[in-house]
C-alpha positions in Angstrom: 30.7 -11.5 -38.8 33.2 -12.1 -36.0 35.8 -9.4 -37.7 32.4 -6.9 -37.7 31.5 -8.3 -34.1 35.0 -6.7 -33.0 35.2 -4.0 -34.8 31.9 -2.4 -33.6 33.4 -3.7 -30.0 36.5 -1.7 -30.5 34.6 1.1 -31.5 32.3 1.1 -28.8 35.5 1.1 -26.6 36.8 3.9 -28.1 33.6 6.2 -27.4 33.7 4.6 -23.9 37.4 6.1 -23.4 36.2 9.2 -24.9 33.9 10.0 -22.2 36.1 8.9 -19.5 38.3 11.4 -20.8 36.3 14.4 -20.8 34.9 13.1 -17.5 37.9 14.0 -16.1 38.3 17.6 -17.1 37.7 20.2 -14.8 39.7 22.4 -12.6 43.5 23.7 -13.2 44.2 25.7 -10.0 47.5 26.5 -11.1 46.4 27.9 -14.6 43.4 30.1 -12.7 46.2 31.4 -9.9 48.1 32.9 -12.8 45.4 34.1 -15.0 43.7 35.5 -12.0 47.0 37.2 -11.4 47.5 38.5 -14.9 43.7 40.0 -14.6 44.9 42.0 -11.7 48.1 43.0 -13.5 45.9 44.5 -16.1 42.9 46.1 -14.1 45.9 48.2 -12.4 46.8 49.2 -15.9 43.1 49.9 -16.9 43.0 47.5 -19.7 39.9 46.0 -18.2 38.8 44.3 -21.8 41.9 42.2 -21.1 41.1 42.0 -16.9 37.5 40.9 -17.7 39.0 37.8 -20.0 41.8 36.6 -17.6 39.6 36.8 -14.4 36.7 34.8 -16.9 38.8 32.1 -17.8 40.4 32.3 -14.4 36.8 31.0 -12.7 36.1 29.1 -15.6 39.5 27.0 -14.6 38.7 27.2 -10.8 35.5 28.6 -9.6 35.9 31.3 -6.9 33.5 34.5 -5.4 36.6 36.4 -5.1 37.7 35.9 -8.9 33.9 36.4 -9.3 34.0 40.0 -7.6 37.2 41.2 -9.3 34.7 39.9 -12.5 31.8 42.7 -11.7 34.2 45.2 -10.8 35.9 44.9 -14.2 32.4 44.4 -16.2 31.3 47.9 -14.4 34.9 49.8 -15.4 33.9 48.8 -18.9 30.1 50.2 -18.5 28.5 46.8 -18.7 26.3 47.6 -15.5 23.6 45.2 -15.8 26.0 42.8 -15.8 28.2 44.2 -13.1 25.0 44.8 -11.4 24.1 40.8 -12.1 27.5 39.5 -10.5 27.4 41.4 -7.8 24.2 40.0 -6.1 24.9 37.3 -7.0 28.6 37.2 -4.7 26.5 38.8 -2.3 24.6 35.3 -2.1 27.2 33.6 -2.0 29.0 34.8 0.7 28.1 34.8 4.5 27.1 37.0 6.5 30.3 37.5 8.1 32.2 37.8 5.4 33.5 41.7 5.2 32.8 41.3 1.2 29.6 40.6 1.5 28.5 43.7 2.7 30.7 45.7 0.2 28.9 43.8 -2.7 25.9 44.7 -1.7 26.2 48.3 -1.3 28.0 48.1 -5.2 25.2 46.3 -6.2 22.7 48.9 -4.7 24.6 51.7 -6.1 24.5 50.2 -10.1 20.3 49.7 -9.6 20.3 53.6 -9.4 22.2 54.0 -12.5 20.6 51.4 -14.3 19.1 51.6 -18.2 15.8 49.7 -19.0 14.3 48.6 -22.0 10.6 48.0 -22.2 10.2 45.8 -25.9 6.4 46.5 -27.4 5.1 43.9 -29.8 2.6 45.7 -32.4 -1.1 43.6 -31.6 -0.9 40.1 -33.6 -3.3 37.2 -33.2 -0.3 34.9 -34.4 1.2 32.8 -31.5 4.2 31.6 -33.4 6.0 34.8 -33.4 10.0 35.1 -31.8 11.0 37.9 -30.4 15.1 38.2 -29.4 16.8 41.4 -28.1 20.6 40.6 -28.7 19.7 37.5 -29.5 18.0 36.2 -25.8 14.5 35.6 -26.5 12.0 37.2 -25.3 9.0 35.8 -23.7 5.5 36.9 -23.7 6.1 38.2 -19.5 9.3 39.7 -20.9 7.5 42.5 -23.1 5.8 45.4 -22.1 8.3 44.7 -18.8 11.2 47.4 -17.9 14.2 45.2 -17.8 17.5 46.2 -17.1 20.5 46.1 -19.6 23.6 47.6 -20.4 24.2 50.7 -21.7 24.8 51.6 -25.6 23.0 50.0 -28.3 20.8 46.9 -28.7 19.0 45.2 -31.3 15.7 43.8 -31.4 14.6 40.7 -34.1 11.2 39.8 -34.7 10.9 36.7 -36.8 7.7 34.2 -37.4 7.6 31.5 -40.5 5.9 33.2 -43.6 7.6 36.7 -43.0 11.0 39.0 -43.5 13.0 39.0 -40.8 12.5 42.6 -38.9 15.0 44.3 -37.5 14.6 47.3 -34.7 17.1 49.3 -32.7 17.7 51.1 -29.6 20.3 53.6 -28.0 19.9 54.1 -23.8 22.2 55.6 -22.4 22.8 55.2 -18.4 19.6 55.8 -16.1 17.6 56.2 -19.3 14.6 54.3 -19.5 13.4 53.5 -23.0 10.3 51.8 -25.2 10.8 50.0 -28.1 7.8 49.2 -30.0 7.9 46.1 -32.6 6.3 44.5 -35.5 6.4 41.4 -37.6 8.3 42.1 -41.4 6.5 41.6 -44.6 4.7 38.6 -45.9 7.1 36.7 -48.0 6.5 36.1 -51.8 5.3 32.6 -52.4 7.6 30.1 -54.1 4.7 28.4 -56.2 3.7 24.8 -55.7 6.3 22.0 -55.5 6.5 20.5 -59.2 5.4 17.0 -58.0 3.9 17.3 -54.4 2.7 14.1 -54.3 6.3 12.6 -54.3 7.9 15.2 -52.4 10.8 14.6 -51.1 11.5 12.1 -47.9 10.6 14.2 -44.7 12.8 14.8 -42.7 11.5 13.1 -39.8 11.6 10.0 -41.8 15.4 10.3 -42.8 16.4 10.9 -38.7 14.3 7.6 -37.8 16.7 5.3 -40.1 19.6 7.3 -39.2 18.5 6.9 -35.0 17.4 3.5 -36.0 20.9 2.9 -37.8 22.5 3.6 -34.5 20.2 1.9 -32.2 20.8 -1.5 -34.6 24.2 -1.0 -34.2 23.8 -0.6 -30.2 22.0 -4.0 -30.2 24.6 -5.6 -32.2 27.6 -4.5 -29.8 25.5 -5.4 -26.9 25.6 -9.3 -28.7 28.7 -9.2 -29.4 30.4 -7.8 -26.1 27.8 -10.1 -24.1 29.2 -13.1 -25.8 32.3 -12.3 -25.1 31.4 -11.8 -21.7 29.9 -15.9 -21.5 33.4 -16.7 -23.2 35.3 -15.1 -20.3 33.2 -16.4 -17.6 33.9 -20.1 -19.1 37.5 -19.2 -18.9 37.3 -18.1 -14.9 35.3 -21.0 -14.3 37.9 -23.0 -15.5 40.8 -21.7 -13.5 39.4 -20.3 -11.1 39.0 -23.7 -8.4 37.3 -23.0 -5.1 37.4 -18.9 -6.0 41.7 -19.1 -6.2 42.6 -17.9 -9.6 45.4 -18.2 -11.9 46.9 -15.3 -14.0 44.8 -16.6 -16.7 41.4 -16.3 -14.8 42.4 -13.3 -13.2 42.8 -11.4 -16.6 39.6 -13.2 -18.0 37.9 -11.7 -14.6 39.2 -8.2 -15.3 37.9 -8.6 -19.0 34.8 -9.8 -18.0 33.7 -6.7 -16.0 34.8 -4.0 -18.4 33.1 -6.1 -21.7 30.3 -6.2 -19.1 30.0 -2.6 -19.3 30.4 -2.7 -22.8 27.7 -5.0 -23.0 24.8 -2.3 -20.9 25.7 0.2 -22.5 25.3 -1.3 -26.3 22.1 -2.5 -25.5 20.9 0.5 -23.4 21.5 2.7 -26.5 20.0 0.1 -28.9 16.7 -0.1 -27.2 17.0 3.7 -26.9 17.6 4.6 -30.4 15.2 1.8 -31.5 12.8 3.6 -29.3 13.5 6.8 -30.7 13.6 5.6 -34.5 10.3 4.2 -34.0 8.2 7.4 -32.4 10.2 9.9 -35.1 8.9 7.7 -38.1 5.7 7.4 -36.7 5.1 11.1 -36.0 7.2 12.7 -38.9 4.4 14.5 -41.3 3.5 13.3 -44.6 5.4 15.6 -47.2 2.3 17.4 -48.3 2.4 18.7 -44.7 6.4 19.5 -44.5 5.2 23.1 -45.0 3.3 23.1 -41.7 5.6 21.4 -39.7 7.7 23.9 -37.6 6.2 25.9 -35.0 7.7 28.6 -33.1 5.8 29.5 -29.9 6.0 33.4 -28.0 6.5 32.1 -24.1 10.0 30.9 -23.4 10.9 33.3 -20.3 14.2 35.2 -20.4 17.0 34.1 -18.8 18.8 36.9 -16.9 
């Protein structure tokens, strides 16, 4: 039990390090200098496919309104205009008034709205509400049809989907300025498999089987919340012990240091435990019985775009 005890500890420490370490990724100003650099190298040359990466990445590494300018100039040499469109208002907001480039991405970003395409998406009367509609792949919500929208230029591809029915595909070519209507429909009724062979067995739902695996990790949780907080009364025994009047030894020192970080160790194992044990308990208790598997999934028409 003890061997387990540590082993679980260990492993909890390991996760622990694992966050710390992503924790502290972020910016490389260095790396976005030269990639920002090697962008403008390449918008002289007019390779802006290759402009449009490096200043991307560039203000991925270090955010910056003047990498994200260069960005919508690029995006609108390679006829993206909604996009260029996008980014420009948006470094227009960012920027203060007195800022000479604010004034130049606005009058840009004016400019695109004239040459903008919009697509207007039409789905065909249904009284289902579980229907999905996605135009290059971004869902559409109900107050996104029947709605001119702007978008870029060239081709783009509608997908109605809903449980029970073919997949249905639709497309569109606009062309700049050019506004367009797209009407849609559900596809065609599937073919029914037939009954299961024993439907009163079924098989385990799947609800059920991601309560014992949530559960699984919520027990294990608890344990290395035991085990670390034993630890912790073991190391505290220690600094009591040679630690007189608050003066300690190397000893209690290190058994102080030890203390805090199995500490941590400690609220964390039992935070997730209770969590998962939580979460194990409302998934078994409202996973449907297999007869009812069928029914289970919903998909509802009212997500709003994201632009």
């Amino acid at each position: 039990m003890l061997k387990l005890g540590f082993a679980t500890l260990c492993s909890s420490a390991l996760l622990l390090l694992g966050f710390a370490a992503r924790a502290q990724e972020g910016r490389d100003p260095a790396a976005a200098e030269e990639l920002f650099r090697q962008g403008r190298a390449a918008s002289e040359k007019r390779d802006f496919l290759n402009a449009c990466a490096k200043f991307r990445e560039s203000n991925r590494l270090d955010p910056a309104v003047g990498t994200l300018f260069n960005i919508a100039d690029c995006e609108e040499k390679l006829g993206h205009l909604a996009t260029s469109w996008t980014l420009f208002q948006e470094v227009a907001q960012r920027l203060p008034k007195e800022d000479d480039r604010r004034a130049i991405a606005q009058r840009r970003a004016q400019t695109l709205e004239a040459r903008l395409p919009k697509l207007s998406v039409h789905l065909s009367p249904s009284v289902r509400t579980d229907i999905v509609v996605r135009r290059d792949g971004v869902v559409l919500g109900s107050a996104s049809l029947d709605t001119w929208l702007p978008v870029d230029p060239g081709e783009h591809v509608v997908v109605v989907e809903a449980p029970g029915t073919s997949q249905a595909s639709f497309t569109a070519q606009i062309s700049e300025g050019e506004h367009a209507a797209l009407e849609v429909r559900l596809g065609a009724p599937l073919a029914s498999s037939g009954p299961p062979s024993n439907p009163a067995s079924g098989a385990s739902p799947t609800g059920h089987a991601a309560a014992y695996v949530v559960g699984g990790v919520g027990v294990l949780g608890l344990a290395t919340g035991v085990v670390a907080g034993l630890l912790v009364l073991q190391r505290k025994s220690t600094v009591d012990q040679n630690c007189p009047e608050h003066v300690c030894n190397q000893v209690g020192h290190d058994a102080a240091e030890s203390g805090k970080t199995l500490g941590l160790v400690t609220t964390v194992g039992l935070v997730t435990g209770a969590v998962g044990l939580g979460a194990a308990t409302y998934l078994f208790l409202s996973a449907p019985p297999p007869t009812d598997k069928g029914r289970s999934g919903s998909y509802v028409l009212g997500i709003r775009a994201k632009w």
